[in-house]
N, C-alpha and C positions, 0 to 999 in steps of 0.2 A: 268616545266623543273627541272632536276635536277643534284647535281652534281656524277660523278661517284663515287667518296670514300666515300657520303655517302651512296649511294647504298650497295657498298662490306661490309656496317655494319655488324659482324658476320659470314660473309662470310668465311671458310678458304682457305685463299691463300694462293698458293707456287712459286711463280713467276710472278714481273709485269714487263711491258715491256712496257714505255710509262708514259704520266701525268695521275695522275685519277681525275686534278680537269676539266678533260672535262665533256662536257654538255651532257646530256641524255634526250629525249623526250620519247622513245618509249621503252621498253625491247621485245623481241621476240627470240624464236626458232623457226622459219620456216623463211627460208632465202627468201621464196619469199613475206614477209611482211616487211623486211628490207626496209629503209629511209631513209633521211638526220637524222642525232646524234638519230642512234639508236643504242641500247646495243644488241649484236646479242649472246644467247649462242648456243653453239656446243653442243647438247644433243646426247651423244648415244644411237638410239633406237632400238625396234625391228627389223626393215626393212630399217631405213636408220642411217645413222653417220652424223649426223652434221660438225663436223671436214671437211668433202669434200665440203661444201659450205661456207667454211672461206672467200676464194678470191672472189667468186658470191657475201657474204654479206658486202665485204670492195669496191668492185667495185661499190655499187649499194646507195653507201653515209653510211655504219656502224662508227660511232666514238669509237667502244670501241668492244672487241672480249673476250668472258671469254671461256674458252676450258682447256682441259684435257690433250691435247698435242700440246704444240706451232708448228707453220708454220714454215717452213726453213728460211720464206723472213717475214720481218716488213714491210709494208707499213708507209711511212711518214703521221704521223697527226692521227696514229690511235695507239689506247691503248689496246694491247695485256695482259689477266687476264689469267694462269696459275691455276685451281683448282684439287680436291682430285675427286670430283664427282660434272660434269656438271649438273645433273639433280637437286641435292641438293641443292647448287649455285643459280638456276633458280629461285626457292620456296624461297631461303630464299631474291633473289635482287625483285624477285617480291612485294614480300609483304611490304619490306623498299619502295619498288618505289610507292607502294598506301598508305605509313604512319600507316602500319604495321595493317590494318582495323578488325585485327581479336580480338585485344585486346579492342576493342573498342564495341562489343556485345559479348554478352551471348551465346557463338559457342558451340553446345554441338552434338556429331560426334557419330553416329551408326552403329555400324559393326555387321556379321554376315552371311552366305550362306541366312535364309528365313526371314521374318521379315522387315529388312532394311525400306522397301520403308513404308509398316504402320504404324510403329513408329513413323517415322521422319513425315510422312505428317497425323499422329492423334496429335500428341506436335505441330506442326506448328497450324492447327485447333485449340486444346486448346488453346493456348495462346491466340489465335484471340477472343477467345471466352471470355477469360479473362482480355481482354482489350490491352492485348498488342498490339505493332505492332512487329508480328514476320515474320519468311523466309525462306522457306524452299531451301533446293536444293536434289534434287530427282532425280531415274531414269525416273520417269512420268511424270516431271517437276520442272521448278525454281522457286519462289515466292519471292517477295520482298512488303509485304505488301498486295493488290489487283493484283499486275502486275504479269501477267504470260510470264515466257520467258522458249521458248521448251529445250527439253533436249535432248542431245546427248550423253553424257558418265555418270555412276551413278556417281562419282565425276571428278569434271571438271578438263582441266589442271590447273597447278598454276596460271598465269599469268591470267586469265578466271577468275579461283578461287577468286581471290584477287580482280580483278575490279568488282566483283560481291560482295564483302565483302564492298570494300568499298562505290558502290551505295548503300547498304544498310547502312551505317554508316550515307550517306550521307539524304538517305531515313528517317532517323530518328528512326531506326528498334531496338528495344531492346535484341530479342532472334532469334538466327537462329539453325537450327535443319536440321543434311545435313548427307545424305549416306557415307560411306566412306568406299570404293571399299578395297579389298586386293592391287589390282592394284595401286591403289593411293598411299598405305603405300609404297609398293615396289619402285615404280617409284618415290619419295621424291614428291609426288604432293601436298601435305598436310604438308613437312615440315615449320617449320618457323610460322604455326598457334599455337595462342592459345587457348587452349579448354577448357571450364568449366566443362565441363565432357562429360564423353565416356560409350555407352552404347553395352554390348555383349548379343544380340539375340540366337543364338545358330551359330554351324559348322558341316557340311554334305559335302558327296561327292561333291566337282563344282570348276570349272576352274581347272583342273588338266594337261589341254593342255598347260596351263601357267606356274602352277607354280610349274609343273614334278611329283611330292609326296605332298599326304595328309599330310605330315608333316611341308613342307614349305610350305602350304598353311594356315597352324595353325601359324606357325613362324610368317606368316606376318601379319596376323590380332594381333598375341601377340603384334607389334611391336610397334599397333598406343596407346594400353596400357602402354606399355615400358617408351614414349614419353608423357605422360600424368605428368602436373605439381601437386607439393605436396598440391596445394589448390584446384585443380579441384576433383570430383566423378569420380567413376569406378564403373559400377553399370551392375552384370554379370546375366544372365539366370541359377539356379542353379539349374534346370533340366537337363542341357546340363552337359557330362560329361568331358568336356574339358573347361568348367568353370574359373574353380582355375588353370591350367595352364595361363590363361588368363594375370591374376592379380597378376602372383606369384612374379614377378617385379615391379611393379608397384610403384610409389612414392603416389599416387593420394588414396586419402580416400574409401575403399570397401564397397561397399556394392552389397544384391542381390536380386534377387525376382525368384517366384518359383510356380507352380499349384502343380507339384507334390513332392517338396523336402522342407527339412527345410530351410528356408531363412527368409531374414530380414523381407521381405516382401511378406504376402502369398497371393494366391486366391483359393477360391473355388467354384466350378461350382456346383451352384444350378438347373438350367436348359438350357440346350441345344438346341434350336428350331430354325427351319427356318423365326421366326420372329425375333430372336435375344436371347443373354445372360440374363440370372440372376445369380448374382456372389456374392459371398462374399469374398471385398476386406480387407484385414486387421482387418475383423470383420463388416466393413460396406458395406451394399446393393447396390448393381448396375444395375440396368435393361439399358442393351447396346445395340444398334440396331447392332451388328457384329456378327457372329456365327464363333461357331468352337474353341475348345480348344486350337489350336493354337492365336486363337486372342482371349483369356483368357487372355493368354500369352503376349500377345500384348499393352493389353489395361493395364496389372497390370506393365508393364513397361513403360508406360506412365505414369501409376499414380506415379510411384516410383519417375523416374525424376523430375515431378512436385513438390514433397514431396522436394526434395532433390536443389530444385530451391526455395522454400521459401512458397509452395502454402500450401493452408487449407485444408484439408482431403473433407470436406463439399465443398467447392467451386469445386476442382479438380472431384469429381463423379457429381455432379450437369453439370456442363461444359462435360462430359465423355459421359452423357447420353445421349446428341444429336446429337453425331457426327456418322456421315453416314461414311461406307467402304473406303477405297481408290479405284478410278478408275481401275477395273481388278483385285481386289483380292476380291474374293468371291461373284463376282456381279452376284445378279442375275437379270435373264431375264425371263419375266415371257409369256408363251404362251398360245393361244384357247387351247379348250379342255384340258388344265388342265397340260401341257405338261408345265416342268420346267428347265431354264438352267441355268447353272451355267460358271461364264465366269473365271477363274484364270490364273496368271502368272505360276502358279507352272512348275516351267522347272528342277526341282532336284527331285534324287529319294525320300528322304524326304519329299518336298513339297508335291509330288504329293503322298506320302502315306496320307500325312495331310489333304489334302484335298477329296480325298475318303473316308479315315476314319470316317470323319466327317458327306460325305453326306450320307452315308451305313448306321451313327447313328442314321439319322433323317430320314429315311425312314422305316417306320412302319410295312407295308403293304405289299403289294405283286408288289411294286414299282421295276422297273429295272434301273440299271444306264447303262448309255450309254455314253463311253468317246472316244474322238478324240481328238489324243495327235499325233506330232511328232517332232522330236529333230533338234534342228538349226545344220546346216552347220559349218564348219572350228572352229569348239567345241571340247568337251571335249567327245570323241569317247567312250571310257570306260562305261558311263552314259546310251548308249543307251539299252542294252541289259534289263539292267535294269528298266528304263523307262518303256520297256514293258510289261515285267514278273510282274511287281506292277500294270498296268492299267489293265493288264489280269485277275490277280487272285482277284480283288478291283470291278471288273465292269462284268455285263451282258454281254456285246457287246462292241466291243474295236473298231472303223476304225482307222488306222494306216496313214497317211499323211503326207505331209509339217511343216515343222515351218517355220527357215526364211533359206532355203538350202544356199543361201549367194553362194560360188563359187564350191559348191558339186553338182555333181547330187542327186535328189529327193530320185531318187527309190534305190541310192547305202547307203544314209540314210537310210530308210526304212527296208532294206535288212540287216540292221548291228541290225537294233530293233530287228524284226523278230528270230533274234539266241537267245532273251530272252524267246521267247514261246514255248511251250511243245506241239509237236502235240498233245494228248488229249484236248488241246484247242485250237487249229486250227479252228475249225467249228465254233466257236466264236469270230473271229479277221479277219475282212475285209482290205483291204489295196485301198485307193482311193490318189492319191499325188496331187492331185487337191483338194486344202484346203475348197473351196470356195462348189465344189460336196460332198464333205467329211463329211462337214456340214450338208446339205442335203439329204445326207443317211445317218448320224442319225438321222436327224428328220422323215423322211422318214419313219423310224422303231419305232419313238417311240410313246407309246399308252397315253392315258388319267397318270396320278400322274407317268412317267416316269420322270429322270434327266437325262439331256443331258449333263455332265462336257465338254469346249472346254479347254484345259491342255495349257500353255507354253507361250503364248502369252500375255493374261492377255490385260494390259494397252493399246500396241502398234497399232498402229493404220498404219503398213504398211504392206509388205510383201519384205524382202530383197532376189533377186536373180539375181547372175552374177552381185553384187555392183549397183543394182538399187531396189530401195524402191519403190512398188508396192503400192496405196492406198491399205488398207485392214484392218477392225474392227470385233474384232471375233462376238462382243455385237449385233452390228449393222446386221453383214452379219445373225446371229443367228435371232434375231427379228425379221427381213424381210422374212427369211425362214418359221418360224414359223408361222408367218402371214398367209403366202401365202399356206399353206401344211393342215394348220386347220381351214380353215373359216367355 
């Protein structure tokens, strides 16, 4: 229990109405989790206003209401809080209400369109491997130690955020290593944390249905740099050319790493294979079981952070050498007859140039790629044309399908890709919206040393349509096909 004023620590307020030494058990925004002495705030969202469930959460036992716009009427016995920005408020009563757990580990936050989720869950890896006990929070999943808890949004709400902060404080956890969405910046989900450092992957076209222009999509990833203290790292990709916008504020110490550009920190690809990297990191040798110059990329900002955490050049590639992919980025799947698949998340036009790139590099021979890509629902519409025009001109044979359509028709997705292709490649691009056939008819097609890329899905292990989650595993549905096509 605790009391409300020292909740509002930091908080700015413009108006109380009420005692604030009442008592607080619970903090929430969803009124229908309201209780006896809970703190209810009014978040203004997307789709709904907090503010219209003031009365539902003072009716339902709320001892204290923070909002953006006071009620006409006070209830007796309850503590009306006046704020600038309810969402802000949230993040920051949240994190007093768990004893502020973020300054209590080694919180180091990853931004970026591609990247994100191997970073954060190769450093969680490492560290494990280096005795720590560390924690990731991911779009693939959460980690506290051994304990896996699933994942729903790539950074959680605040109130989530913080009781998850503070089992791990409570876990005994030394370093956590956590996604951190544009959406988080924007929505204040992440204010009120402290971070040891912040790491910039790169930015490409995505979520542009959110957040209108490519510009204020750069804005808000700038923003979790912006908010980066003067003792934390700022540690940027200086391949990317929207880098040094990044950091151009920043209070927080620069530094950056780079395959292709001068940086603090370089790497270079000595060989490129389907068994994996050999690299030269900062001068010293790396043989990595990951492929792909993008997770060059990847691993050299893993070692950077580690650097920049206190770790040994020697210990950090020693520990670097045995860590296996993240789940759905560049897994492969290996079939009879010789027939190779390749499973990734790539759902951006970059990703998915990166990950062709890469398999077009390693195939030698008279090998054809064969990719089945299609773009999620209620997204970022602009993306699709493009999507296709990069799987077309990247690949032998493209089938066009499903991702997660969510509350779109299939084939009116489809049909938006489709305006990326040039009829002279028409006779090359099948369309099946039945994910699971899709599959199918690529393997169907493909001969002995062919790759089968399945695009966009990657990790997820459902199929969303009309707001129901479909079991569905590309890895799995792929193995089983391949089984059953090449015995």
């Amino acid at each position: 229990m605790k009391l409300l004023k020292d909740l509002l620590y930091s908080v700015p307020i413009e108006q109380v109405e009420g005692s604030t030494n009442c008592a607080i058990e619970h903090v929430v925004f969803d009124s229908r989790a309201v209780q006896a002495m809970s703190l209810f705030v009014a978040v203004r969202g997307t789709r709904t206003d907090g503010h219209a469930f003031i009365a539902k959460a003072v009716a339902d036992g709320a001892s204290a209401i923070v909002c953006e716009q006071m009620p006409e009427h006070f209830a007796d016995g309850v503590t009306y809080v006046r704020v600038r920005d309810a969402a802000e408020a949230l993040a920051l009563l949240a994190s007093n209400f768990f004893d502020q757990p973020s300054k209590q580990v080694k919180l180091v936050g990853i931004t970026g369109t591609n990247g994100k989720t191997s970073v954060a869950t190769l450093l969680y890896r490492l560290f494990r491997a280096l005795g720590h006990k560390s924690a990731l929070i991911s779009t693939v999943e959460i980690r506290i130690g051994q304990k896996a808890i699933p994942s729903t949004h790539t950074t959680p709400d605040a109130v989530q955020l913080n009781a998850l902060l503070a089992e791990m404080v409570e876990a005994g956890v030394t370093h956590c290593f956590m996604e951190v969405s544009s959406h988080s910046v924007v929505q204040h989900r992440i204010s009120g944390l402290r971070f040891v450092g912040g790491v910039f992957t790169n930015i490409t076209h995505d979520h542009l249905d959110y957040h209108g222009t490519f510009a204020e999509y750069i804005k808000a990833k700038k923003r979790f740099f912006d908010g980066l203290p003067a003792e934390a790292f700022a540690l940027v990709n200086a391949d990317d050319a929207n880098s040094a916008v990044m950091v151009q504020n920043t209070r927080a110490r620069k530094r950056s790493y780079a395959v292709r550009s001068l940086a603090d920190h370089h790497a270079r690809i000595i060989e490129n294979q389907l068994s994996g990297l050999h690299l030269s990191i900062d001068g010293h040798d790396l043989y990595a079981r990951l492929v792909g110059e993008f997770n060059a990329s990847n691993l050299l900002a893993v070692y950077s952070v580690a650097l920049l955490l206190g770790k040994a050049p020697l210990d950090i590639l020693t520990a670097l050498s045995d860590l296996e992919p993240p789940r759905g980025r560049f897994q492969v799947v290996r079939g009879a007859s010789g027939v190779l698949g390749i499973v990734d998340y790539a759902h951006t036009p970059d990703a998915l140039k990166n990950v062709l790139g890469t398999i077009n590099e390693l195939c030698l021979g008279d090998e054809r790629v064969i990719t089945v890509i299609g773009c999620g629902g209620d997204r970022d519409r602009a993306k699709r044309p493009e999507m296709a025009r990069i799987a077309t001109a990247m690949s032998a044979m493209v089938v066009l399908t499903s991702d997660n359509p969510r509350s779109e028709e299939p084939m009116a997705i489809i049909n938006e890709m489709r305006t990326g292709i040039t009829a002279a490649d028409g006779a090359r691009v099948f369309v099946n919206a039945d994910r699971r056939e899709a599959i199918r008819q690529a393997a169907g097609m493909a001969k002995a040393g062919d790759v089968i890329l399945l695009a966009g899905k990657g990790h997820e292990t459902y199929q969303e349509v009309l707001g129901v989650k479909h079991p569905f595993d590309d890895a799995a549905v792929l193995k089983e096909t391949l089984e059953l096509l090449h015995k």
